[in-house]
N, C-alpha and C positions, 0 to 999 in steps of 0.2 A: 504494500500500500504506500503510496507518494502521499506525502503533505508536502502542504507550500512554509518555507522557512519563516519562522515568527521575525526572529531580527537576525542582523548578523553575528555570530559567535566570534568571540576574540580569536586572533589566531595564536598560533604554539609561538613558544619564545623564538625569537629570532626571524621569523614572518612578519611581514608585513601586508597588507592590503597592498593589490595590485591594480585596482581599480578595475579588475574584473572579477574579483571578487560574488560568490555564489555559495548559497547553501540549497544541498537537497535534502531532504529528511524522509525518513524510511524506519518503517517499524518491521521488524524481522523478530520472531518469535515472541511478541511483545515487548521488545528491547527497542528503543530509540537511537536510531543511527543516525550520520549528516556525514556528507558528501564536502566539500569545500577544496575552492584553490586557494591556492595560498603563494608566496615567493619563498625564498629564504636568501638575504640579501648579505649574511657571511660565508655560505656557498654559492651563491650565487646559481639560484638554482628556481625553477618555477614547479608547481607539483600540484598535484591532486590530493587530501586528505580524506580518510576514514577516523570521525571521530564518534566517543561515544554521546549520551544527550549529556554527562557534565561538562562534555569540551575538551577531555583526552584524546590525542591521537591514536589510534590503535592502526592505525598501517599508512604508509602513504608510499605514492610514485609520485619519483621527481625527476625532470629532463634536466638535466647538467651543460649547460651549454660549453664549460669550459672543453670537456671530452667530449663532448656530443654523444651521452650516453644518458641510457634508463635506469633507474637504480630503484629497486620494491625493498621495502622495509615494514618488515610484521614488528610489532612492537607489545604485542600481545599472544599468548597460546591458543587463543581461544574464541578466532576470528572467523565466523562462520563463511564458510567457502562461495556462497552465491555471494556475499558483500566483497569478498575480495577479485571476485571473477568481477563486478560489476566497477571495482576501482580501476582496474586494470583495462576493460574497455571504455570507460570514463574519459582517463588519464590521455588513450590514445587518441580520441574524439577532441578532448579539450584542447591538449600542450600543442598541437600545430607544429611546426617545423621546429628548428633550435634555431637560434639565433643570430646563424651566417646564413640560414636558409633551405640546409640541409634537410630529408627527410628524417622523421622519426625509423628509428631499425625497426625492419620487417619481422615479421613473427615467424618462427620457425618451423 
């Protein structure tokens, strides 16, 4: 089930708003989930986040523009597999090219 985001959730330390900036919220087993982009502007990095409704990250993909790479990070055990398959085609939908223009890597 989709709901429409009440406000915007802070982002994780070291994120900032990127002026694209979006919440999607999702309830999965009665558990309240939210989708969000975010930056991270000491790696220098744009990403997709999986948090839960208090605002912890529990996994996120982030494109690196330095190496032009995808980096997935579970930060939790216990990250139901449909939220993560769904970050994961999110991430790829959202992030766009990197930063010289490059495609995002193909899936294998």
């Amino acid at each position: 089930m989709f709901l429409p985001a009440k406000s915007k959730q802070p982002v994780s330390r070291n994120r900032v708003d990127t002026g694209q900036f979006r919440t999607l919220r999702i309830l999965e087993n009665y558990m309240e989930y939210r989708f969000q982009i975010a930056s991270d502007v000491i790696r220098d990095e744009l990403g997709v986040e999986l948090t839960d409704a208090s605002g912890d990250v529990l996994a996120e993909v982030f494109r690196c523009d330095a190496d032009n790479s995808l980096k997935v990070s579970l930060f939790n055990n216990e990250v139901p597999f449909p939220l993560v398959e769904k970050l994961v085609l999110m991430a790829r939908a959202e992030l766009g090219t990197f930063e010289d223009g490059s495609p995002l890597p193909q899936p294998v």
